[in-house]
N, C-alpha and C positions, 0 to 999 in steps of 0.2 A: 396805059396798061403797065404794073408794075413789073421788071423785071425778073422772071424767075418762074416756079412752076409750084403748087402747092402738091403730096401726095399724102393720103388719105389711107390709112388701112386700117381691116376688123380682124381682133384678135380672142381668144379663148372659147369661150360657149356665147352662140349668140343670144338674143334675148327679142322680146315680143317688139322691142320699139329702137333698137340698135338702127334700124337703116332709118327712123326719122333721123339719128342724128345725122348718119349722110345725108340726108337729103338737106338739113338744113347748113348743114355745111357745104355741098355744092352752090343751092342758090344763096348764099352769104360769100361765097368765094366768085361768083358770075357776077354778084350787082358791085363787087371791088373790078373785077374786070380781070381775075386770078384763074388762069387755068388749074385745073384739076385733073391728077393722074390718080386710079385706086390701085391699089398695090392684090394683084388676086390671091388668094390665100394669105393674107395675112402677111406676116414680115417672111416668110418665105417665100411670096411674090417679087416682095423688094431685094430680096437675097440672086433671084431667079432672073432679075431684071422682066417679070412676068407682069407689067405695066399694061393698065388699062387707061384708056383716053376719055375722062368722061362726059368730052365738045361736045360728040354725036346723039347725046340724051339731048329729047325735048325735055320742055317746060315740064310738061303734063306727067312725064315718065318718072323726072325730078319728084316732083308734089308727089306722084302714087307711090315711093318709096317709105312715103312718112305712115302709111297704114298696109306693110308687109313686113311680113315677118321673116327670118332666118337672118342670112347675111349677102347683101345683095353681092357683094364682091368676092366672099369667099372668107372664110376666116382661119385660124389653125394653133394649135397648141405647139408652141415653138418657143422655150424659154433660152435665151442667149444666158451664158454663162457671166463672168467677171469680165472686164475690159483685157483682162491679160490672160484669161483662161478661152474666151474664144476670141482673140484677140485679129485673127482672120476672115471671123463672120463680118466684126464690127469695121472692118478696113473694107469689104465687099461691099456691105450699105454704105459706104459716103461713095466709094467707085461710083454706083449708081446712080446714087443722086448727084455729082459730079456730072455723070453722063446725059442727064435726060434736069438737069438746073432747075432741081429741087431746090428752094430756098423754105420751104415750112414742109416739118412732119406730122400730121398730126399722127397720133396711134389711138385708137377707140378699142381699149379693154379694162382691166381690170389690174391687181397687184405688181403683176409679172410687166403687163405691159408699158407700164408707170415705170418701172426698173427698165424696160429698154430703153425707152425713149428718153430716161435722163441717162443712160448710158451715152448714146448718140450721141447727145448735147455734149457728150466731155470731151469725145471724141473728136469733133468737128473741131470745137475750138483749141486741139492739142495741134491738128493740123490748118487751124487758120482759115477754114471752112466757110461763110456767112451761114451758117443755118439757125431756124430756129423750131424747137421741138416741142410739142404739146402735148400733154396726157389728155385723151379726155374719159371720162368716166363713166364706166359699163358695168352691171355685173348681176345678177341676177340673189347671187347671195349676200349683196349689201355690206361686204365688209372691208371697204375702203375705206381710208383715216380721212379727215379734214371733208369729207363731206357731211351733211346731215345725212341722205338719202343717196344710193348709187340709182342710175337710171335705167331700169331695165328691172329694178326689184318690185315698182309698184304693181305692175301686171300681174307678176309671177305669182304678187304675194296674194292679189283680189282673185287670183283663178284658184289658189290654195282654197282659200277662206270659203270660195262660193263651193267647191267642192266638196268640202269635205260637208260644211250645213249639206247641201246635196245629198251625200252621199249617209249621211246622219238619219235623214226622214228615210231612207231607201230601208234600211239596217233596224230604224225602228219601226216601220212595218213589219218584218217579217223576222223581227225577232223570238217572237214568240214558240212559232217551230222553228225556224231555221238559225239562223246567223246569230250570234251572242256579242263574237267581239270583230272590230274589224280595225285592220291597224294599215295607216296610208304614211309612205313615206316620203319626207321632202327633204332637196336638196339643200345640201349644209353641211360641208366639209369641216368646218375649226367652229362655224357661229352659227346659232339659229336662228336667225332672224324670219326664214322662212317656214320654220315649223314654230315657232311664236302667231307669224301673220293668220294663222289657223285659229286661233284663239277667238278671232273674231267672229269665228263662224258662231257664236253664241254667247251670251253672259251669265246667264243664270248657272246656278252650283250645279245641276245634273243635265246643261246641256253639254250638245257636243262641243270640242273635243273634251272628252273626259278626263284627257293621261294628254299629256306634251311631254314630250322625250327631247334635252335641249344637251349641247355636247360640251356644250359650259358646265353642266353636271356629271357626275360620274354614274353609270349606269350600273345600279344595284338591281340582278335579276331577282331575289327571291322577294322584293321588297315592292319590284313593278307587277308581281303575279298575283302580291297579295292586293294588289290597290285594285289590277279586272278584278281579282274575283268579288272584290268590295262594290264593285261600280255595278256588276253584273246583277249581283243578290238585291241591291238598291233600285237601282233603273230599267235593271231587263235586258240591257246589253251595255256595251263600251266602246266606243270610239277612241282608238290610241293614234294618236300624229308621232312619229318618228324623226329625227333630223337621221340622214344618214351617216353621220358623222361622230356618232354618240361614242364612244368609249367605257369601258371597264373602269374598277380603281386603280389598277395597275398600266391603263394609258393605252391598252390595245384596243385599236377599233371593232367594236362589236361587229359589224360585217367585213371584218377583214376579208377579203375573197381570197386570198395566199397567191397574187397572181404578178405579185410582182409593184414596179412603178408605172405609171403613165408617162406622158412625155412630158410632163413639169416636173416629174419626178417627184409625183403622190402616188401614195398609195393607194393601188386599184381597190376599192370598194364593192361590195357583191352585193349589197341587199339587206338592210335593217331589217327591212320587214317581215319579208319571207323567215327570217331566220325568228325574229319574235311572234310570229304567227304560229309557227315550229313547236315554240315552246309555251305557247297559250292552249295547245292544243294538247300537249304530250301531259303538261303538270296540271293542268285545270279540267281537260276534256271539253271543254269546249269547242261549240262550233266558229270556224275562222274564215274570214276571207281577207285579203292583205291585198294593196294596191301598190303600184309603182309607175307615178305618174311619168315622172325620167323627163325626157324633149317635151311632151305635154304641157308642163308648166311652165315652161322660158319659151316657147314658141306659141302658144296663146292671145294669136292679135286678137281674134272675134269675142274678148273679152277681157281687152286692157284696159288698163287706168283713164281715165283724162289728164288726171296730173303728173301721171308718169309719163305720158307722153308729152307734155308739154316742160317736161324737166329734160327729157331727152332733146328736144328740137331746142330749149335755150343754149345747155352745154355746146351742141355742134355751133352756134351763131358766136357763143362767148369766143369756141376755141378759135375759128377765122379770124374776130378781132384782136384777139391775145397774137396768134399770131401772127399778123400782118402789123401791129404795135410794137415788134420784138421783144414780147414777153416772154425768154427763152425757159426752157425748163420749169414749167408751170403747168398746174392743171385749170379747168372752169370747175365749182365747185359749188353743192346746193348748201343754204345756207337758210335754217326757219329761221321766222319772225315771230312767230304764232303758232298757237295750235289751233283755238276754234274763236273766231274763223282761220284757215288754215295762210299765211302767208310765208313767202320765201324770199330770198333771190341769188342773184349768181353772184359770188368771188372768186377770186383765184390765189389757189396755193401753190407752196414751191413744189415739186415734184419730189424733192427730196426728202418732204414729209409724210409723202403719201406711197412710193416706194419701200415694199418689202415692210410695209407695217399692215397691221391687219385687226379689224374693228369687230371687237366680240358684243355680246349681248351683255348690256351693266348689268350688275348683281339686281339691283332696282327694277327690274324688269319682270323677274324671275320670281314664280310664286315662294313661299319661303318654303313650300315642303318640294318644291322644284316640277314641278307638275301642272305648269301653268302662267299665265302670262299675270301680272300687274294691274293694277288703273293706269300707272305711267307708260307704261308700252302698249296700251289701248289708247292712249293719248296720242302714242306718238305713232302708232301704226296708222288708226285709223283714217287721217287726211291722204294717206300714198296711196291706197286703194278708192278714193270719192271720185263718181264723175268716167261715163261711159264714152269709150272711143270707138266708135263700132268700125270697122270699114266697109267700102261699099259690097253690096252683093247683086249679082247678077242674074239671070232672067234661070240658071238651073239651080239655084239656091245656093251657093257657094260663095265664098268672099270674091271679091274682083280684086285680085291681088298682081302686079305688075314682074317680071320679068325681064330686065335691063339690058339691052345687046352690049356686048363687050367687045370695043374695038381696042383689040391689044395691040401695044407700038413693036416697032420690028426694033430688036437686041444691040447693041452698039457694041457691046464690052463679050468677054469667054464666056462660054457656058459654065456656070456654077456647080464644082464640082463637089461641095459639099454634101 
C-alpha cells in the first residue's frame, strides 16, 4: 500500500455526471490500494479539516455514484485569493493535509478551481511538502482552455437542445391564439457554448431556436425586436435562447440584477429572460412566456449524455494515475480525434495553462448575423450530446439514485477561524 492518503474535492456548480468522476476516482484509487478522504464542501472542507473517510462505501455505493446527480460530497463557491493575499488560507490547507498525510490533491472544478490547486502545488513545494496536485475538469459552461470539451457540459447541453425542440412543438401548437414568442435562458456567464448547444434542437431556416443570443456578441435591443417580430410575421411564433450572460455595446450585462458580487466575485445575474420577455411584450405586444431552467440543466442525470459521461469517468481514472505518477500541477484533458465518427482521448496539461484562462465561443461558430450557430459548431457540438445514459429507476417511477453515508474523521489540528 502506498504511503500517504489521496483527498478528493467538488468545487463550484455541480453538474449531471460530476460524481461519476468520483466514483471513478475512488475505485482507480482502491485497485492502487490508495485511501481516499473527500474534503465536504469543497475546499472549505479541507479549510475545516471537515474530512470525510470514503473506506466505509461499498462497491455497489461507489458504481451508484456514477448515475447521480449533485455533488455527493458537497461542493462550494470559495475562490482563494493570491499566494500572498490569502496567504493564511493557503498555509491552513498544507496544515491539513500535513495532518491527516495527504500526499495527492485532486480538486474536481472548473477555472477558479484549476487556480487553487496550482496554487497549493507552489505552496507545498516553498515548504518542502511531497504533494502532488491535480485539476481535474468540470464545468457545465465548457469554458476551460486546453481541453476540447469540459465534462459535465455534454448533459447540460442534450437537456438544453431536447428542450427547447420540446418546448418549440409546445409553443407551436398554441400559437395561433395564445403564446407568439417564448424566450428560454441558458447558462453562460462570458461564453455560450450552452445557448449554441440549443441550436441543435433544429436545422432548417425557420426551425426552432429562431434567435440565439450569444455574449460573444453585443446585444443590440432594437435590432433583436425587429428580427421576433420578423420571425413572428414568417412562422407564427419565435423561439428566442438567451445566454445569460449577454451584454450591451457598452459591456454591461443585460440582466445585471444590481445585487452586488457572488462569492467568486461575479456579478450576480437576474434573468435575461424575464427582462427580454419584458420587452417583447411592452414594444411588440406580443404574447410571451420565458423560461428559466437555472439547477434544471446542470442536474439533469435522467437525461445525460453517454459520451459525457464516459468523458467524466476517463478524466477521474486519468487524475488517480497522473497523480500517483507525480504528475504535479497538471490537469487530464479531452482531446478529439474526429468528428463523425466521433473519437477522443485523454492528455494532460500543465495547470498553468488552464488557470484563470477562459474558452470563448470561435468567431467560426457564430452565424455571421450573430443569431445562430455554424456547420462547425454543429460539427462540433453534436457528438457531446450522442448516446443515452439513463439511470436506474425504481418500482415508484423515479431514478434509483444513491445517497453516500459520510464518516467524517475527528479534527487533529484548531478550529478554523476563518
Amino acid at each position: 500500500m502506498p504511503a500517504g492518503t489521496l483527498l478528493y474535492a467538488q468545487s463550484g456548480g455541480v453538474t449531471a455526471v460530476i460524481n461519476a468522476t468520483a466514483s471513478a476516482v475512488i475505485q482507480s484509487a482502491r485497485a492502487r490500494k490508495v485511501r481516499v478522504l473527500a474534503a465536504r464542501n469543497g475546499i472549505l472542507g479541507a479549510l475545516r479539516e471537515d474530512l470525510i473517510d470514503t473506506t466505509p462505501l461499498t462497491a455497489a455505493q461507489v458504481r451508484a455514484l456514477a448515475h447521480t446527480p449533485g455533488g455527493a460530497f458537497g461542493s462550494c463557491r470559495l475562490k482563494l485569493k493570491s499566494l500572498a493575499g490569502d496567504r493564511a488560507k493557503y498555509e491552513r490547507l498544507l496544515a491539513v493535509f500535513k495532518a491527516h498525510d495527504v500526499r495527492w490533491f485532486l480538486y474536481n472544478g472548473g477555472n477558479d478551481s484549476a487556480d487553487t490547486a496550482l496554487k497549493v502545488s507552489q505552496l507545498a513545494a516553498e515548504f518542502g511538502y511531497p504533494l502532488t496536485c491535480i485539476g481535474v475538469p468540470k464545468t457545465i459552461d465548457n469554458d476551460l482552455a486546453m481541453t476540447d470539451c469540459c465534462p459535465g457540459f455534454g448533459s447540460a447541453a442534450k437537456y438544453t437542445a431536447v428542450s427547447v425542440r420540446e418546448c418549440a412543438l409546445d409553443v407551436a401548437a398554441m400559437a395561433d391564439t395564445s403564446t407568439k414568442v417564448f424566450v428560454y435562458e441558458a447558462m453562460g456567464r462570458h461564453a455560450g457554448w450552452l445557448a449554441a448547444a440549443a441550436g441543435l434542437a433544429g436545422a432548417g431556416k425557420d426551425d426552432a431556436p429562431h434567435l440565439i443570443l450569444f455574449p460573444e456578441r453585443p446585444f443590440d435591443e432594437a435590432g433583436f425586436l425587429a428580427r421576433v417580430d420578423a420571425v413572428v410575421k414568417r412562422v407564427g411564433h419565435c423561439v428566442v435562447v438567451a445566454s445569460e450572460g449577454i451584454r450591451s455595446a457598452d459591456g454591461r450585462f443585460v440582466a445585471d440584477a444590481g445585487g452586488g458580487k457572488d462569492s467568486f466575485g461575479h456579478t450576480q445575474l437576474g434573468g435575461v429572460a424575464s427582462y427580454l420577455a419584458g420587452r417583447v411584450k411592452d414594444a411588440l405586444g406580443h404574447k410571451v412566456h420565458w423560461a428559466l431552467p437555472d439547477y434544471l440543466q446542470r442536474s439533469a442525470r435522467h437525461i445525460a449524455s453517454q459520451v459525457d459521461l464516459e468523458h467524466a469517468l476517463a478524466v477521474g481514472r486519468a487524475a488517480v494515475q497522473c497523480a500517483l505518477a507525480g504528475q504535479n500541477a497538471v490537469m487530464p484533458v479531452i482531446v478529439r480525434d474526429a468528428d463523425a465518427p466521433y473519437r477522443w482521448h485523454v492528455d494532460i496539461a500543465p495547470l498553468e495553462r488552464v488557470a484563470n484562462h477562459e474558452k470563448t465561443m470561435p468567431k467560426g461558430f457564430i452565424r455571421k448575423d450573430g443569431y445562430g450557430i455554424t456547420a462547425a459548431a454543429r460539427r462540433y457540438l453534436q457528438p457531446l450530446i450522442e448516446g443515452e445514459a439513463f439511470p436506474p429507476f425504481g418500482r415508484n417511477g423515479l431514478p434509483d439514485y444513491v445517497q453516500v453515508d459520510q464518516a467524517v474523521l475527528r479534527r487533529t489540528l484548531p478550529a478554523w477561524q476563518g
